[in-house]
Residue, then its C-alpha position, 0 to 999 in steps of 0.5 A: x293336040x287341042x284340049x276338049x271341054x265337056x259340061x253335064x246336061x241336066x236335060x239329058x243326063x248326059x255330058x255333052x261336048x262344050x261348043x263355043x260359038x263365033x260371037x262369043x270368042x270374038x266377045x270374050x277377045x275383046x274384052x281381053x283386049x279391052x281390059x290389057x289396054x286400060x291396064x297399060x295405060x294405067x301402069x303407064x300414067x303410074x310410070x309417067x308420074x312417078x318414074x322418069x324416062x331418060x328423057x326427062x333424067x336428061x332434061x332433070x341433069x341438064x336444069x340442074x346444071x344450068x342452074x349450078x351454072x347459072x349460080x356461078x354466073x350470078x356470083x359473078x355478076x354479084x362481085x362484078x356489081x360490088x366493084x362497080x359500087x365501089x367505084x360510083x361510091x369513089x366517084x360521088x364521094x371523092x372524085x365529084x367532091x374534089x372537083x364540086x361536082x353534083x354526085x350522080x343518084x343511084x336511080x341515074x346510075x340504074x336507068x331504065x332500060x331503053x325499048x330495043x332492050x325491053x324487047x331482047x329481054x322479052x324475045x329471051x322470056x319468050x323463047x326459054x320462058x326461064x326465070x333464070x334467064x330473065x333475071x340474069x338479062x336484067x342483072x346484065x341490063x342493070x349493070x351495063x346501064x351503070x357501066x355506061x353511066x359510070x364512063x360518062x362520069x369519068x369523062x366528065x371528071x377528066x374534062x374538069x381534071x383539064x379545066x382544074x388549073x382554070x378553076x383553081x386560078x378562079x376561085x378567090x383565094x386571097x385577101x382583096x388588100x394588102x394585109x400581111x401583118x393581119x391587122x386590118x381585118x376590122x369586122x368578120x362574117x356573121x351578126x355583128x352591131x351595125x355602126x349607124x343603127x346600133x343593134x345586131x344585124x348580119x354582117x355579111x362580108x369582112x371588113x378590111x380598114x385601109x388608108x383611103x387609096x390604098x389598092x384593092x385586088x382582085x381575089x380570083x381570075x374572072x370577068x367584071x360583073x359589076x361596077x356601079x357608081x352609087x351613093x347608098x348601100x356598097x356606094x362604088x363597088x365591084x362584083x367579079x363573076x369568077x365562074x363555077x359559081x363564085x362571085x366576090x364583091x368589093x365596097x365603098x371604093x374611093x375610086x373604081x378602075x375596071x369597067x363591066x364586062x373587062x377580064x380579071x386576072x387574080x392580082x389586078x387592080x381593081x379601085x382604091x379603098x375609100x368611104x363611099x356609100x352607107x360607110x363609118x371610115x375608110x375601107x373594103x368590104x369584102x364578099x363572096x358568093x356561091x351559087x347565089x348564096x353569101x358564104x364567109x369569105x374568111x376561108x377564101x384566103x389559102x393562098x397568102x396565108x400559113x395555117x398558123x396564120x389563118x388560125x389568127x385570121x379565124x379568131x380575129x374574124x369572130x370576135x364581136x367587132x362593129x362592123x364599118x358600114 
């Protein structure tokens, strides 16, 4: 049954029955409307901010569980890039040494990442817009680049493992005269007083005394660089190009027996011990070189000689000589 409102009319003294009109109701309607829609949407902007639907504790677990998975990938490409170190310190410092190769840098090993990677690693910021991904594409990057650079070293170091009997064979390991007993060694590497102007200045070869046509060899398998006829300075000398950046010369010869441009076997005969040239007495001059650089030839002698006699040949090559020229 409907309830009935009344109100007192102070007009007629008399309670009237309460009569709500159209306008009114739907007024009254709206209002209701009004203020329950305002109070949703503040109880659901309350709700959003500070209670998760279960899409978003769907998404929270999923980010969380990338992010454990993310951390064991990145150990892994960290122990990966520690073994990786590991073998480009190997390479630099032992393989590359071993066979005088120019180590390889850091910044070679890391390059740059070319423009089909830039654009994968673009394509991944922009479609996951994620730091975690970008930063493991460029971990991966960084390290293919190094694998990639570390199989072109080993590539090159087993070529040069092929080429190393060559390059043994090349390099000057014995004496240019016959010198067994050690005693011709006259004058060593280093400052030592010039014969004919009386003061210190650098020696930059071994001298070995010799009969005059006593035979001078050839240290190290090569090609004749040089075989000049000259009156002055090294008078008739040699130079053999052994390659890998070696080169010896041999001065003051009586009598040269090669001519340039003729290959070299460690051994061969080269020319005679003589006088010729800015000379005191009759004997070899002897030098070898280094990418350009002289270096002292006292430690070019391992093949002919015990470690009991190279300590001698040490002692007898620095002490304080004349030098013959």
């Amino acid at each position: 049954m409907k309830k009935v409102k009344y109100f007192y009319n102070t007009q007629t003294l008399k309670y009237e029955k309460l009569v709500i009109s159209v306008r009114v109701k739907i007024l009254r309607i709206l209002g209701f409307l009004s203020a329950a829609i305002v109070t949703g949407i503040l109880f659901l902007s309350v709700a959003y901010r500070f209670l998760e639907s279960p899409k978003e504790k769907f998404l929270r677990q999923d980010i969380e569980s990338m992010k454990e998975e993310y951390d064991v990938l990145k150990g892994r490409m960290a122990e990966m890039k520690g073994s990786l170190d590991e073998l480009q310190h190997r390479d630099n410092e032992i393989y590359r040494v071993i066979f005088e190769a120019a180590p390889i840098a850091d910044s070679v090993r890391a390059g740059k990442p070319g423009k089909d990677k830039e654009a994968e690693n673009l394509r991944l910021e922009s479609k996951a817009n994620n730091e975690l991904i970008a930063a493991s594409a460029t971990m991966l990057t960084e390290l293919n680049n190094r694998v990639k650079v570390q199989e072109r070293s080993y590539k090159q170091i087993e070529d040069l493992i092929k080429n190393k009997q060559k390059m043994l064979a090349s390099i000057p390991a014995i004496q240019p005269v016959s010198n067994k007993d050690l005693d011709r060694i006259a004058s060593g590497y280093g400052y030592r007083i010039d014969p004919i102007y009386k003061t210190m200045k650098f020696h930059s070869g071994l001298d070995f005394t010799a009969p005059s046509g006593t035979p001078i060899y050839a240290t190290g398998d090569g090609t004749i660089e040089e075989a000049s006829l000259s009156d002055v300075g090294y008078g008739n000398h040699v130079v053999v190009n052994h390659g890998y950046g070696y080169k010896s010369l041999y001065g003051h010869m009586v009598r040269m027996k090669v001519k340039r441009g003729q290959a070299v076997k460690r051994g061969d005969v080269l020319g005679w011990v003589g006088s010729t040239g800015k000379s005191t007495g009759p004997h070899c001059h002897y030098e070898v070189m280094k990418n350009g650089s002289k270096v002292d030839p006292v430690y070019f002698f391992y093949n002919d000689l015990t470690p009991e006699q190279f300590d001698r040949m040490l002692k007898i090559a620095r002490s304080g000589n004349q030098s013959f020229d």
